[in-house]
C-alpha positions as CSV (number, residue, x, y, z in Angstrom):
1,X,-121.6,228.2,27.0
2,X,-118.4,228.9,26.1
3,X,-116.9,232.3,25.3
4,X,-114.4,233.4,22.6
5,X,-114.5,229.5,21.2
6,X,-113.2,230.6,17.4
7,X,-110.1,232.1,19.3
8,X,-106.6,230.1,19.8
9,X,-107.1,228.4,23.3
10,X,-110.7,228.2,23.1
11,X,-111.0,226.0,19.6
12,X,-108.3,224.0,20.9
13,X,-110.2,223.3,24.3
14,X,-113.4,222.4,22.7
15,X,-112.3,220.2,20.1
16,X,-110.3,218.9,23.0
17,X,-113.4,218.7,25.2
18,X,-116.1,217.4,23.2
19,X,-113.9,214.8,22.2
20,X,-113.2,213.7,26.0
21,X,-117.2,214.6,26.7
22,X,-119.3,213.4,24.1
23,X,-122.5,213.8,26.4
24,X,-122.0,217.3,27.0
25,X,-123.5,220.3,24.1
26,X,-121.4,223.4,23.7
27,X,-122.6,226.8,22.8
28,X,-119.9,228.9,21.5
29,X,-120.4,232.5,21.4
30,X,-118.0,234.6,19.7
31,X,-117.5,238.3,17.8
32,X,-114.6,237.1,15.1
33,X,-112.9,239.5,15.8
34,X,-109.5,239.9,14.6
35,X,-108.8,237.2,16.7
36,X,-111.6,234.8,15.8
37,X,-111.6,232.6,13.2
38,X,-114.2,229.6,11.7
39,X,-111.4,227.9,9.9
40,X,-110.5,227.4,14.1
41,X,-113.6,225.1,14.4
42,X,-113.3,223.0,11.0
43,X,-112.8,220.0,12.5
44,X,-116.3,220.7,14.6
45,X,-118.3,220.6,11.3
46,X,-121.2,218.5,11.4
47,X,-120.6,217.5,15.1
48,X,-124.2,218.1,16.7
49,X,-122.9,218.9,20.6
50,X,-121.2,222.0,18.9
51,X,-123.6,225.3,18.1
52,X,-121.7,228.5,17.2
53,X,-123.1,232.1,17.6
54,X,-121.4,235.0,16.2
55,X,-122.3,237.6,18.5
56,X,-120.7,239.9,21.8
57,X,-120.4,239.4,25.3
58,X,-121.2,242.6,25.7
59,X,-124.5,242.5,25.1
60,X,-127.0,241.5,28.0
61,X,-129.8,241.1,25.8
62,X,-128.0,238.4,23.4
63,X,-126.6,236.7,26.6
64,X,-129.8,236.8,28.3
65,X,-131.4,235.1,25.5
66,X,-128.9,232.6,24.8
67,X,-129.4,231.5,28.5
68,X,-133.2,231.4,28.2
69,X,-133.1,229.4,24.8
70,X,-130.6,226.8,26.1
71,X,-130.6,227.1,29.9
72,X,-126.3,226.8,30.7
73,X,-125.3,224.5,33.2
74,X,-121.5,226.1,32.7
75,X,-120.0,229.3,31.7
76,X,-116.1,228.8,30.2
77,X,-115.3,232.2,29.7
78,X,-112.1,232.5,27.1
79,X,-113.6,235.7,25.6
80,X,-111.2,238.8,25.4
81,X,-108.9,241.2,23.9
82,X,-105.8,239.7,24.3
83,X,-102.9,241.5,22.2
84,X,-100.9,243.7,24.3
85,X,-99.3,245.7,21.2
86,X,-103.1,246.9,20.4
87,X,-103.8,247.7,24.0
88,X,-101.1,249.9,24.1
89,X,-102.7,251.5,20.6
90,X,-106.5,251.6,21.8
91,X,-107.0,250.6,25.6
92,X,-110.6,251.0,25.0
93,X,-111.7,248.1,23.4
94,X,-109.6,246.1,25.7
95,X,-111.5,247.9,29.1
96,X,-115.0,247.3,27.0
97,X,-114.7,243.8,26.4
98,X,-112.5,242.1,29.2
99,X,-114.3,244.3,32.2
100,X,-117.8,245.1,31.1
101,X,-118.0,241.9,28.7
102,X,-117.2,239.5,31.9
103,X,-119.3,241.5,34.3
104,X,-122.0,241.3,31.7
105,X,-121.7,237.6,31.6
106,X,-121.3,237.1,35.3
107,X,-124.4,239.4,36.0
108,X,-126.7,237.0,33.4
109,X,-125.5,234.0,34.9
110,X,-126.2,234.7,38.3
111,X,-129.3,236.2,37.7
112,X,-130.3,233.2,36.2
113,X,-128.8,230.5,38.8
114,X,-129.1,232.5,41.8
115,X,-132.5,233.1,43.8
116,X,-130.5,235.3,46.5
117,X,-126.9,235.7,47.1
118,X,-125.8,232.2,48.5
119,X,-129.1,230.4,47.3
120,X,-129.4,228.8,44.2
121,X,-132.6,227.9,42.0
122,X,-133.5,224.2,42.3
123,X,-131.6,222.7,39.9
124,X,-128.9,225.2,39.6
125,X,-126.3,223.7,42.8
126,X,-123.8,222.6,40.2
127,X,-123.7,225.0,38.0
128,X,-120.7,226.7,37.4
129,X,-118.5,229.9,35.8
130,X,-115.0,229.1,35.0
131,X,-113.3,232.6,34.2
132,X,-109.7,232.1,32.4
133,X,-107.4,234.6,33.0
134,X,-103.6,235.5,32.4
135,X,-100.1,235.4,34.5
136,X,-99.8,239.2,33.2
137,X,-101.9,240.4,36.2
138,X,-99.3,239.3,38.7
139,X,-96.8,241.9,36.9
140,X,-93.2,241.2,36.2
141,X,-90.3,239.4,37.7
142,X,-86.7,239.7,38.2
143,X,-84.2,236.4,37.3
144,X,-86.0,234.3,40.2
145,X,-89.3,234.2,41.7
146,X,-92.1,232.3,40.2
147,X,-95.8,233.4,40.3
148,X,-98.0,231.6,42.8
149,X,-101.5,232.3,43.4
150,X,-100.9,234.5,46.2
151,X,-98.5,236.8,44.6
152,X,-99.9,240.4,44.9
153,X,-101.4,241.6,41.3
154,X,-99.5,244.5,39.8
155,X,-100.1,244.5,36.0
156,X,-98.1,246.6,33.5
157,X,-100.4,247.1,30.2
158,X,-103.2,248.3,29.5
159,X,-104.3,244.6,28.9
160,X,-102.9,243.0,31.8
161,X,-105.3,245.6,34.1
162,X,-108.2,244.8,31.8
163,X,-107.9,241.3,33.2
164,X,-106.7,241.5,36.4
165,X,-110.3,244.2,36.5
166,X,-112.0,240.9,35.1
167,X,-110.6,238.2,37.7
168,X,-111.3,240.5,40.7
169,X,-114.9,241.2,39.6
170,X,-115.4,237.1,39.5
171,X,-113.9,236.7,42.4
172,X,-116.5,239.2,44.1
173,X,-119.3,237.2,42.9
174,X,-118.0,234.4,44.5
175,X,-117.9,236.4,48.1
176,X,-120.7,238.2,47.6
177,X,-123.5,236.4,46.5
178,X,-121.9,232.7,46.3
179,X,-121.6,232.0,42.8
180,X,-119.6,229.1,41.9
181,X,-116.3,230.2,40.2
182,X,-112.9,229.4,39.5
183,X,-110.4,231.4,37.7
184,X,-107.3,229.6,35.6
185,X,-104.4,232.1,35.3
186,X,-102.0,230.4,32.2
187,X,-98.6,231.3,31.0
188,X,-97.9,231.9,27.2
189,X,-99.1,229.2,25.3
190,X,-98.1,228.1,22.0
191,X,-99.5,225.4,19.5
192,X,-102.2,225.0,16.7
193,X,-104.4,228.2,15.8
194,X,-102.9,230.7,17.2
195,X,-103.0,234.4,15.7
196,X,-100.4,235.4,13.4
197,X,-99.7,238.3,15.1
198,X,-98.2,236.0,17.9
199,X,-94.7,235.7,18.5
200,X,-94.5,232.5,17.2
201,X,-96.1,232.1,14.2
202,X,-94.3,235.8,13.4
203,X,-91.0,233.9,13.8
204,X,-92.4,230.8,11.4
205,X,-94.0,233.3,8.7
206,X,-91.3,235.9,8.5
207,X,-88.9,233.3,8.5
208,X,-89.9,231.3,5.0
209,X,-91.2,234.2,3.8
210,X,-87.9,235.5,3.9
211,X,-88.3,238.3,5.7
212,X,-86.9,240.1,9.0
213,X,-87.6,238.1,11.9
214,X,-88.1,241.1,14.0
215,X,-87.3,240.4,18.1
216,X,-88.0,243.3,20.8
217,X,-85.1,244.9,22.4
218,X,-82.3,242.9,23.0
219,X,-84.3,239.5,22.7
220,X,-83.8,238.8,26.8
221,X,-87.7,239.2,27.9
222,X,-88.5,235.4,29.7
223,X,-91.8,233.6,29.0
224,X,-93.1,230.5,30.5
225,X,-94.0,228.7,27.5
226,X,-97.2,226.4,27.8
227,X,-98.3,223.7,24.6
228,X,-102.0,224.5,24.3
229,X,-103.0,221.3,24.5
230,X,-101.3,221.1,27.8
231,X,-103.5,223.7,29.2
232,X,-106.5,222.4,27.8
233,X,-106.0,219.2,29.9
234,X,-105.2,221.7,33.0
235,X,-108.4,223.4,32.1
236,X,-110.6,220.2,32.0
237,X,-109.4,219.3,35.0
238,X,-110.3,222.8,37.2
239,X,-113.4,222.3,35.4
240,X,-114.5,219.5,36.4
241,X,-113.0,219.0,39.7
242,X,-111.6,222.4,41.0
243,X,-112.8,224.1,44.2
244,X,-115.2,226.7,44.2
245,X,-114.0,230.0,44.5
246,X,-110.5,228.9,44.0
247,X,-107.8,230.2,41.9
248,X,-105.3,227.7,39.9
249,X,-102.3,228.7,38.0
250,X,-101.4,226.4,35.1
251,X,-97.5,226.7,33.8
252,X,-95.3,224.8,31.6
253,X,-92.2,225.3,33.3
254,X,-90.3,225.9,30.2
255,X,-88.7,229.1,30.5
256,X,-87.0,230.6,27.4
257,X,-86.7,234.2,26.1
258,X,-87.4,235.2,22.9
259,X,-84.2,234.8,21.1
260,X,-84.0,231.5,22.4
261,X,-87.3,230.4,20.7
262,X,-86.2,232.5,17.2
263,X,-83.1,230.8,17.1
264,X,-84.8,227.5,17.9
265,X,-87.7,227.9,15.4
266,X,-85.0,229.1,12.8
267,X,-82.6,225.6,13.6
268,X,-85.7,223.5,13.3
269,X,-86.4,225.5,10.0
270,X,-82.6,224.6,8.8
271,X,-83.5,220.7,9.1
272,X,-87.4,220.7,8.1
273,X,-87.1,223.3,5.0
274,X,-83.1,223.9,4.3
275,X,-81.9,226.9,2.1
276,X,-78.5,227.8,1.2
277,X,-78.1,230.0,4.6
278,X,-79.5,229.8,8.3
279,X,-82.9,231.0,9.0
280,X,-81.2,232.7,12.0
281,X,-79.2,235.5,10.0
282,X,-82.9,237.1,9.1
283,X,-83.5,238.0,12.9
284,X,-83.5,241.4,13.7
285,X,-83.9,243.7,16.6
286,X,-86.6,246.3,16.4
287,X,-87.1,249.1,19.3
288,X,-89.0,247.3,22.4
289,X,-92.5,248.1,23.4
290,X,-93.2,250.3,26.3
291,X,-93.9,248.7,29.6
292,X,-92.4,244.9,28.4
293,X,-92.2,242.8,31.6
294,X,-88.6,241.2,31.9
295,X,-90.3,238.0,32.8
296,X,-93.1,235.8,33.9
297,X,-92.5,232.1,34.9
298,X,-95.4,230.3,36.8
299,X,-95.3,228.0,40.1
300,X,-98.3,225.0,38.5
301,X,-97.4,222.9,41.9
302,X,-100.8,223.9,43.5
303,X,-102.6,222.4,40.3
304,X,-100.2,219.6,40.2
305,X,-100.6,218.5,43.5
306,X,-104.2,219.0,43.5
307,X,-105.7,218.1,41.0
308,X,-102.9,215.9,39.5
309,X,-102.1,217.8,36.6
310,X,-98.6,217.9,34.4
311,X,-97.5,219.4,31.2
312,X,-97.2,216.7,29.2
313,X,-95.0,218.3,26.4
314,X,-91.3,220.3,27.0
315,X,-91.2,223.2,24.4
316,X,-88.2,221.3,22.4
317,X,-91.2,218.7,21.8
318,X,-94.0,221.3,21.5
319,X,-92.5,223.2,19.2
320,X,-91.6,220.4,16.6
321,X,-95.3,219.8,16.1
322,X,-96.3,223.6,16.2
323,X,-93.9,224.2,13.5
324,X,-95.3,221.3,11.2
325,X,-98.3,222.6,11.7
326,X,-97.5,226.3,10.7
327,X,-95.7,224.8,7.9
328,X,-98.5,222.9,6.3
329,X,-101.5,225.6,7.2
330,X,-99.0,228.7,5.1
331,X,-98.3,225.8,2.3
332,X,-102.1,226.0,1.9
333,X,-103.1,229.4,1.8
């Protein structure tokens, strides 16, 4: 089963998975919510290891059901509330689906894999719940420092605690009754599908729509910027061959703040679609958000060294093809 599978990462992972693993079948549970969308999985059409189900996390009898009918081997959980402008606006949706939704899916699973804490049903050794969390939980930094995954949690949002509530309820069912789990903490990612809402695409919309690019604050907030695909790779790879009960951070190591990447969309714009004046003179700077972390920048070496992962793509390369690919989805709409 995989959770939140219409959303940004998790179309990109399974298109990116069932293409690696053509002898595994996906079930992809997800609300649509503002966040999911079919036109993610259009290029899943008519592929037979892929069965979508529009339904909640939330609710143990649907999940209960779905695990009878198709009896998981593997829980990839991508599901949740994710936008930290709406959990400032209505924390409770975030609290409802990123605590009780994970517990909820947690609590099925092992009920159906475990005979007793630290005994699985015959048949059930491997099975496994992979929980995929953010670097927000680990809180802010100042102009050095890198997140590892021992730095203490200290989130900042409303969302950030939501999932930081998430990953420390997994890891309990690891300790307590033996489950096999790991949790993936990512940096921002960026790439194909992603909401509009999202910085970047804002930038690309706003920008050849001709409208303000609006930018928080003064424009300084850092972000770790990580090519989805990249992650997908990373997530394969925990997956498949990550310890149990382990936690792995998965980075791109391409720091930039946010007028960096508005300036950078805006010169890429000036080349790809020119007009008689720079992009860049439509970015404006709008009041910040309360509670905006300066910046987050991850230390991957752990799953580097591990498990042998590496980002594959630098954001000057990353964001090329994102752009193209903004550009040709808004020439179509």
């Amino acid at each position: 089963m995989v959770t939140g599978g219409a959303g940004f990462i998790g179309s990109n992972f399974i298109s990116y998975f069932l293409e690696k693993h053509n002898n595994i079948k996906i079930v992809n549970l997800d609300k649509l919510t503002y966040a999911g969308e079919l036109s993610n999985l259009k290029s899943l059409e008519g592929n037979t290891n892929h069965t979508f189900v529009k339904g909640d996390i939330c609710n143990s009898d649907l999940v209960h059901s779905l695990f009878q009918e198709y009896n998981f081997s593997a829980v990839i959980h991508f599901a949740a509330e994710s936008h930290v402008d709406n959990s400032i606006k209505a924390p409770d949706a975030f609290i409802n689906t990123n605590v009780y939704g994970t517990f909820n899916l947690l609590n099925v699973a092992k009920n159906h894999w475990m005979e007793n804490p630290f005994v699985c049903k015959k048949g059930c050794e491997q099975n496994r719940f992979h929980h995929i969390s953010t670097d927000e939980v680990y809180g802010t930094l100042g102009k050095t420092g890198l997140f590892t995954e021992k730095t203490p949690y200290a989130p900042n949002s409303p969302y950030s605690a939501s999932k930081a509530a998430s990953d420390f309820i997994v890891r309990s069912y690891f300790h307590t009754y033996g489950m096999n789990i790991v949790t993936t903490n990512c940096s921002n990612n960026y790439g194909p599908h992603q909401h509009d809402e999202k910085l970047i695409p804002t930038v690309i919309r706003k920008a050849i729509t001709g409208e303000s690019i609006p930018i928080y604050g003064d424009g300084k907030n850092i972000r770790d910027w990580l090519y989805v695909e990249d992650h997908c790779k990373g997530l394969d790879l925990v997956f498949q061959k990550g310890k149990q009960g382990e936690t792995y951070n998965i980075g791109g190591k391409n720091e930039r703040d946010n007028l960096y990447i508005a300036n950078k969309i805006c010169n890429i714009l000036d080349v790809l679609r020119p007009k008689d004046k720079s992009y860049s003179q439509q970015i404006t700077f709008v009041k910040d958000r309360p509670g905006h972390d300066f910046r987050y920048a991850i230390d991957a070496s752990k799953i580097e060294n591990e498990l042998r992962w590496k980002a594959e793509e630098n954001f000057e390369t990353g964001i090329v093809k994102t752009i193209k690919w903004y550009l040709n989805k808004y020439e179509q709409e």
